[in-house]
Backbone as ProteinMPNN parsed JSONL, in Angstrom:
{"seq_chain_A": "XXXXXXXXXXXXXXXXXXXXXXXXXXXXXXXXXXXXXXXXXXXXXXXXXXXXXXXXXXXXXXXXXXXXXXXXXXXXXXXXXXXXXXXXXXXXXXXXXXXXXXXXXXXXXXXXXXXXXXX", "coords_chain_A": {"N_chain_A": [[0.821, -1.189, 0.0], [1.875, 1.155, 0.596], [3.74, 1.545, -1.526], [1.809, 2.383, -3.425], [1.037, 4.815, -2.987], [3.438, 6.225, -2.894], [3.778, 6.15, -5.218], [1.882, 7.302, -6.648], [1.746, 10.186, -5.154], [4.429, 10.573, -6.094], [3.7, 10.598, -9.541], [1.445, 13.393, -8.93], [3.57, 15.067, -8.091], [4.692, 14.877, -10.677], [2.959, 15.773, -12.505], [2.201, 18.163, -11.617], [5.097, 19.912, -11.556], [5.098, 19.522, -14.642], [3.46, 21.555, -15.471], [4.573, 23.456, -14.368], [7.041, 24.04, -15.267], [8.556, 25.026, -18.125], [9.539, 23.194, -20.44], [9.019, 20.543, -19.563], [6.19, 18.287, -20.682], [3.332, 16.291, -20.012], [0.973, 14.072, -20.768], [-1.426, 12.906, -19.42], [-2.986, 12.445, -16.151], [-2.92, 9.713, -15.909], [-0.969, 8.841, -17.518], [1.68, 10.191, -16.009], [1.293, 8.207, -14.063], [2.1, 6.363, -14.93], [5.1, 7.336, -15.842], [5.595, 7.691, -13.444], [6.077, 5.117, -12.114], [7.953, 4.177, -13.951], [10.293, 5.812, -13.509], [10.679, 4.59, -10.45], [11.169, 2.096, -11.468], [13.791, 2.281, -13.121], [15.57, 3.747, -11.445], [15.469, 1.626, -9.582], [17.028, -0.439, -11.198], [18.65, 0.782, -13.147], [20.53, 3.455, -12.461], [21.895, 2.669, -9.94], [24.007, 1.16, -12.056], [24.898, 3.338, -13.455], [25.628, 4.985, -11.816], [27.534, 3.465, -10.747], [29.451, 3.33, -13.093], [29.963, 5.853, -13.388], [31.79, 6.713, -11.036], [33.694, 7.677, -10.227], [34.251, 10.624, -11.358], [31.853, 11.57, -9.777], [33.022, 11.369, -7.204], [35.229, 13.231, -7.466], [33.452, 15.481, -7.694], [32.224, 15.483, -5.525], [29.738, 13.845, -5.618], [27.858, 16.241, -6.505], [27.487, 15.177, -8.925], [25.989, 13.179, -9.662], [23.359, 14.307, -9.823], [23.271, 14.848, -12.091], [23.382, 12.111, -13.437], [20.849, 12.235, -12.396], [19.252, 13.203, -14.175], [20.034, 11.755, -16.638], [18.599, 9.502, -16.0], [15.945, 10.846, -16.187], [15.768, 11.738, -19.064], [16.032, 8.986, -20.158], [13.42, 7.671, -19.714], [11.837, 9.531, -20.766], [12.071, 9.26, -23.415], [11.026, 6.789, -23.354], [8.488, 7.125, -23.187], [5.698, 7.633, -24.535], [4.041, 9.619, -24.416], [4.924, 11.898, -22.456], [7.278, 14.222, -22.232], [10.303, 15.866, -22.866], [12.079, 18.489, -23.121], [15.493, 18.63, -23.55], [18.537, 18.631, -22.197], [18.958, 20.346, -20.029], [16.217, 20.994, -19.063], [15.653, 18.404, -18.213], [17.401, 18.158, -16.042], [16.47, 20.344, -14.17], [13.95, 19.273, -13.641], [14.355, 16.871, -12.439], [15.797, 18.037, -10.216], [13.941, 19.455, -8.957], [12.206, 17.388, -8.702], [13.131, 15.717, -6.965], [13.724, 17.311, -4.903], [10.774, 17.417, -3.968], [10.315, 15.231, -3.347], [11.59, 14.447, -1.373], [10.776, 16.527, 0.512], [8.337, 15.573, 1.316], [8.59, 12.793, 2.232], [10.281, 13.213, 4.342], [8.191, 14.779, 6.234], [6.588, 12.829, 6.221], [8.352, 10.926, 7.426], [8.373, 12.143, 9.807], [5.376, 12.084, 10.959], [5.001, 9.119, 11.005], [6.801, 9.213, 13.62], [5.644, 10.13, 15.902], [4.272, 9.651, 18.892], [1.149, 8.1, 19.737], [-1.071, 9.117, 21.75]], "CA_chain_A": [[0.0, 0.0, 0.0], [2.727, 2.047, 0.523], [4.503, 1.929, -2.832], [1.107, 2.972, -4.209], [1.299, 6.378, -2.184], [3.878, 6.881, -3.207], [3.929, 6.28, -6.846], [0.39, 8.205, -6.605], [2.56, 11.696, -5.165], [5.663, 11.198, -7.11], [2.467, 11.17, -10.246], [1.308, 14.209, -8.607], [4.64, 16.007, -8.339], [5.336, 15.232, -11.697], [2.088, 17.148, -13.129], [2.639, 19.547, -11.32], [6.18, 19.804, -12.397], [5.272, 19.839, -16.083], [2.276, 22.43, -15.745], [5.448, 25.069, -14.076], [8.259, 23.919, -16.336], [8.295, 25.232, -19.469], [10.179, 22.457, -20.732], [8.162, 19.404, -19.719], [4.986, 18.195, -20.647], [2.916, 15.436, -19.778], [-0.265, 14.078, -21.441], [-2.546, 12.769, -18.94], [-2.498, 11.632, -14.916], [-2.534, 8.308, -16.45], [1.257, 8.673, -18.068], [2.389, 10.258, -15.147], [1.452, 7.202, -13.061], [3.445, 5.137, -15.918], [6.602, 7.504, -15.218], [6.139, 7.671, -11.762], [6.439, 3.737, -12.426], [9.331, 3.755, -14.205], [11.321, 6.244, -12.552], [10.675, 3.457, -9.664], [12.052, 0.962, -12.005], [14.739, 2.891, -13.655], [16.064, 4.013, -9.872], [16.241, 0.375, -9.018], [17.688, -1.466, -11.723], [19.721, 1.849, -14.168], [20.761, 4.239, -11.788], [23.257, 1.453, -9.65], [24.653, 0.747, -13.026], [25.012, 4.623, -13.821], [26.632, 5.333, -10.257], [29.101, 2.802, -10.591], [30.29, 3.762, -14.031], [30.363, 7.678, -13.067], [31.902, 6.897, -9.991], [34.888, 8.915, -10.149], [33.585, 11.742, -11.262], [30.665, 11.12, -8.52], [33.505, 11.728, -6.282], [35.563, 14.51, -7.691], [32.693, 16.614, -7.864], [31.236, 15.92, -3.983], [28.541, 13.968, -5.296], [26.925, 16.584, -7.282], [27.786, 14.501, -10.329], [24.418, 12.374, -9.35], [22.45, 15.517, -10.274], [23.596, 14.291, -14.087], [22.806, 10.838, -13.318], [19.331, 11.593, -12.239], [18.621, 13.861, -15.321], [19.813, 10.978, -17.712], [17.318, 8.599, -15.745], [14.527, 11.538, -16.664], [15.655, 11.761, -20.243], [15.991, 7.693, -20.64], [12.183, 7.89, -19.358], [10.937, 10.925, -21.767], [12.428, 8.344, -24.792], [10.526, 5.217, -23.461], [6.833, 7.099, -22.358], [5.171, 8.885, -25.549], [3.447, 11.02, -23.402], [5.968, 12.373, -21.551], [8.081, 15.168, -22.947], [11.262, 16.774, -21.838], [12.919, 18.903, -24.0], [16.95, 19.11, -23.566], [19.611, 17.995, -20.534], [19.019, 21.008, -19.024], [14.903, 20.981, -18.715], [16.035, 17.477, -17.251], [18.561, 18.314, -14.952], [15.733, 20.535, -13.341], [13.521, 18.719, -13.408], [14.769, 15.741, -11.489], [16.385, 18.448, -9.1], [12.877, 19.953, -8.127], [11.368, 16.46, -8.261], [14.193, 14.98, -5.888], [13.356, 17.794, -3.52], [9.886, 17.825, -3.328], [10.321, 14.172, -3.069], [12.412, 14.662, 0.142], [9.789, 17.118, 1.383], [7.395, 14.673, 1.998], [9.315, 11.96, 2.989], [10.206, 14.447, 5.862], [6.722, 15.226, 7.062], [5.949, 11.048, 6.478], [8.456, 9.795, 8.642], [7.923, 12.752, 11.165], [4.045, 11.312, 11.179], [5.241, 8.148, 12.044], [7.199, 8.654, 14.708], [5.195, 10.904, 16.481], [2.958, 9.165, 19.891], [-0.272, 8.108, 19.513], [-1.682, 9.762, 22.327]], "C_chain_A": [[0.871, 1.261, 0.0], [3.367, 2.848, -0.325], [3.131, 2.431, -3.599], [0.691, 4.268, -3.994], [2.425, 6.543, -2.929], [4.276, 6.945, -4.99], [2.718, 7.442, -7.128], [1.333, 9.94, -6.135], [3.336, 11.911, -6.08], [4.425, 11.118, -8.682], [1.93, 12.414, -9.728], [1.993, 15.472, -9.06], [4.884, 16.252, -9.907], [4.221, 15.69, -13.127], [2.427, 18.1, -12.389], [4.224, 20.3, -11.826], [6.128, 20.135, -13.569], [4.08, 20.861, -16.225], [3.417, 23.468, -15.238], [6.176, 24.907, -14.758], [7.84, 23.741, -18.234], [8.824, 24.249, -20.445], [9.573, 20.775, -20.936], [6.903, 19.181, -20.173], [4.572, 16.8, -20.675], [1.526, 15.179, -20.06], [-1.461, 14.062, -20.13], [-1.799, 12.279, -17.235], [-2.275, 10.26, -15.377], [-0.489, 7.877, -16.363], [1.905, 9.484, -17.03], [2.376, 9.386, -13.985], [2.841, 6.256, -13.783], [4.51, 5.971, -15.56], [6.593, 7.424, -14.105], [6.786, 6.052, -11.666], [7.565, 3.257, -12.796], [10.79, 4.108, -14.16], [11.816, 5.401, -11.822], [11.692, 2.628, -9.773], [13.896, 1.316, -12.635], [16.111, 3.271, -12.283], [16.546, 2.884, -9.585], [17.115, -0.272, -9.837], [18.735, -0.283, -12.954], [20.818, 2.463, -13.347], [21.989, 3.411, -11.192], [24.051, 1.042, -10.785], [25.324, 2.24, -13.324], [26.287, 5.139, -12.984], [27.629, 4.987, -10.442], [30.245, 3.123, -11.976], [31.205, 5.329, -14.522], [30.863, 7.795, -11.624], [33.035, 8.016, -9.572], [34.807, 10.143, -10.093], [32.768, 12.403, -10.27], [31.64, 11.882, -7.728], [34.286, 12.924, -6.311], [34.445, 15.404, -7.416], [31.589, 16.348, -6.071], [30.264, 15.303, -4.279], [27.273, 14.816, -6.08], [26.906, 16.203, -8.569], [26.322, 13.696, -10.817], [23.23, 12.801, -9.967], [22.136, 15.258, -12.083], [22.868, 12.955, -14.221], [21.201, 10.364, -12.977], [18.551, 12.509, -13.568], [18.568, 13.046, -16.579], [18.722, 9.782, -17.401], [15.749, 9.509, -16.269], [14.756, 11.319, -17.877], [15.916, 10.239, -21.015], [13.933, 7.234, -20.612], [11.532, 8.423, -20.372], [11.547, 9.892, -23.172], [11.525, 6.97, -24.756], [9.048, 5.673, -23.215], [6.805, 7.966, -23.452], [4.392, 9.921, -25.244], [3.925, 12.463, -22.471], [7.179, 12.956, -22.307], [9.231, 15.508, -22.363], [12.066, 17.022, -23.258], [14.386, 19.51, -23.814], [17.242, 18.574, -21.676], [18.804, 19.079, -19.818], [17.519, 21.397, -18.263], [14.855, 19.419, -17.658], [16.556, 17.291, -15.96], [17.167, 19.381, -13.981], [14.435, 20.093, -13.24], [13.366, 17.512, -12.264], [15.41, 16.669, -10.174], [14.887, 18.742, -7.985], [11.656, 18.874, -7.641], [12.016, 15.297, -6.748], [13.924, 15.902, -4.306], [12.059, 17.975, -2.812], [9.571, 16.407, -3.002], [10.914, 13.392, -1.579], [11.834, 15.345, 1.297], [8.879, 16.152, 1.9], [7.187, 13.859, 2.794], [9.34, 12.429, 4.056], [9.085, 13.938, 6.429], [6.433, 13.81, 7.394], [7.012, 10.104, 7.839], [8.233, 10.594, 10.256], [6.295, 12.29, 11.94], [4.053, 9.944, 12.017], [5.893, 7.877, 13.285], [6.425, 9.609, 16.115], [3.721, 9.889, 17.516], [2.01, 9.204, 19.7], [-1.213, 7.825, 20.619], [-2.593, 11.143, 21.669]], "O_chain_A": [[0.523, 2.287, -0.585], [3.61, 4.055, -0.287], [3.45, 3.021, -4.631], [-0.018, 4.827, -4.831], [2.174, 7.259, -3.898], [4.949, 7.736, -5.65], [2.91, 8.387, -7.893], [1.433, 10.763, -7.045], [3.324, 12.889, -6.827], [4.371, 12.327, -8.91], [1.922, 12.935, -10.843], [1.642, 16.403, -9.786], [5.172, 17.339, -10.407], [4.532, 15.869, -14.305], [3.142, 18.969, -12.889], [4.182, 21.316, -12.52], [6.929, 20.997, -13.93], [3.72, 20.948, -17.399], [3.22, 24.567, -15.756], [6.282, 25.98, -15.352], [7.293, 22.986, -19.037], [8.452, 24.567, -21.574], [9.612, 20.045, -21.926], [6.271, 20.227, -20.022], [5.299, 16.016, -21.285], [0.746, 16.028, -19.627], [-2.224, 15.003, -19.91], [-0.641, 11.913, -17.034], [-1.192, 9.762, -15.07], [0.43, 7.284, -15.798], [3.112, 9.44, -17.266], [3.14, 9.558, -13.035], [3.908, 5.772, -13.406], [5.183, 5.359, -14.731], [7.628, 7.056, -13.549], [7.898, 5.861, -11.174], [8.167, 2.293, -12.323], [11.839, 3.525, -14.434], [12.998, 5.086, -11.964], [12.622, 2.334, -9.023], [14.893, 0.607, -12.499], [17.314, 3.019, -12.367], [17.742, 2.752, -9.327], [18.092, -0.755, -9.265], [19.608, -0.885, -13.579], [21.968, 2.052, -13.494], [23.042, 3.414, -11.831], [25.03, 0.407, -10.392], [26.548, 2.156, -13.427], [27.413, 5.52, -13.305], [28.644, 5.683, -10.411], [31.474, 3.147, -11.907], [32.13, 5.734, -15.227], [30.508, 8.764, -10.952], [33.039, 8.929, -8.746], [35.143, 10.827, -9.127], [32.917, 13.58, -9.941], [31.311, 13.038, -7.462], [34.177, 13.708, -5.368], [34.806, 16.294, -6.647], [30.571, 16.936, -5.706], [29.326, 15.659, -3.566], [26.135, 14.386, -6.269], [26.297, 16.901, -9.379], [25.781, 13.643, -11.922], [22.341, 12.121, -10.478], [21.21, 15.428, -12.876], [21.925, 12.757, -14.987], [20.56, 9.316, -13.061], [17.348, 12.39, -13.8], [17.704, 13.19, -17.445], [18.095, 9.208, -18.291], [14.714, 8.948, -16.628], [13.914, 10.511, -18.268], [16.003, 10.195, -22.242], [13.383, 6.565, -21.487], [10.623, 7.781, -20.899], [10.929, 10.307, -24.152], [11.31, 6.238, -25.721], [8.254, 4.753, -23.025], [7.591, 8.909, -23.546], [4.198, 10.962, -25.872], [3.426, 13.512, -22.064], [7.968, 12.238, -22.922], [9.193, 15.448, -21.134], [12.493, 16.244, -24.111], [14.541, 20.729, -23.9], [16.619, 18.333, -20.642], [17.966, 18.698, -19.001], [17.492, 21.954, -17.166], [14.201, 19.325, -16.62], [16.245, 16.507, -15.063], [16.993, 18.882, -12.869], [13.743, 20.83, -12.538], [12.452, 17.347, -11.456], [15.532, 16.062, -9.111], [14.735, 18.435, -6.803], [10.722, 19.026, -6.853], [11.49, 14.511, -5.96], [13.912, 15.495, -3.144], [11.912, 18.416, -1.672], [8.537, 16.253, -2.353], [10.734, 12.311, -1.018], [12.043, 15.137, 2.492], [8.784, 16.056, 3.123], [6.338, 13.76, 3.68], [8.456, 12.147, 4.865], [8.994, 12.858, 7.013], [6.096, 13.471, 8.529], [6.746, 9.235, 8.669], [8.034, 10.086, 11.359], [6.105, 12.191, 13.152], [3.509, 9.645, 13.08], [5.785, 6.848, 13.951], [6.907, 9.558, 17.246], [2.621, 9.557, 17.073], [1.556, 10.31, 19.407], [-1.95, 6.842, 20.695], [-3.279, 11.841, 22.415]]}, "name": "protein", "num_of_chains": 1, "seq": "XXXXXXXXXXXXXXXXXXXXXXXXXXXXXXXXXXXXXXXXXXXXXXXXXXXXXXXXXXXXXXXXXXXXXXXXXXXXXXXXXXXXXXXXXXXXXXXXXXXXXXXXXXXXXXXXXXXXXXX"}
């Protein structure tokens, strides 16, 4: 039930996302459940492959090298969902930055929910 929360927000975020960014666009809530989906998938099984081959770099740069690595997971996405637009690295690159943070916002508030007494 869980993973369907949250595939259901990160779908959320990522209309909302393409209704402020001039850059993205996204057809229907539908195809933003399918990317929220295959972000998911892409995260688990690309991304560990990505990391390890940009690792160096990864580390020269602190880490913010990742920032690259999660913009080519958006623009491997916007090639496999016909619905789902993104035009250029750099509509990517913010993209995944403002979806990584509002993706962190929530998280926040969710595990502050749970740990909070239920008195």
């Amino acid at each position: 039930m869980k993973i369907l929360i949250q595939l259901t927000v990160t779908a959320i975020f990522v209309v909302m996302l393409a209704n402020i960014l001039p850059g993205v666009a996204v057809d229907s809530f539908l195809t933003s459940l399918v990317v929220a989906a295959l972000l998911a998938l892409l995260n688990i099984f690309v991304r560990p492959i990505l990391i390890l081959f940009t690792l160096p770099i990864t580390l020269l740069t602190f880490g913010l090298f990742l920032l690259v690595v999660n913009a080519i997971i958006i623009l491997i996405c916007d090639s496999l969902i016909s619905g789902f637009d993104v035009n250029g690295f750099w509509s990517a690159l913010l993209f995944s930055l403002l979806l990584s943070i509002t993706q962190s916002v929530v998280r926040k508030f969710g595990q502050k929910a749970d740990r909070q007494p239920p008195y």
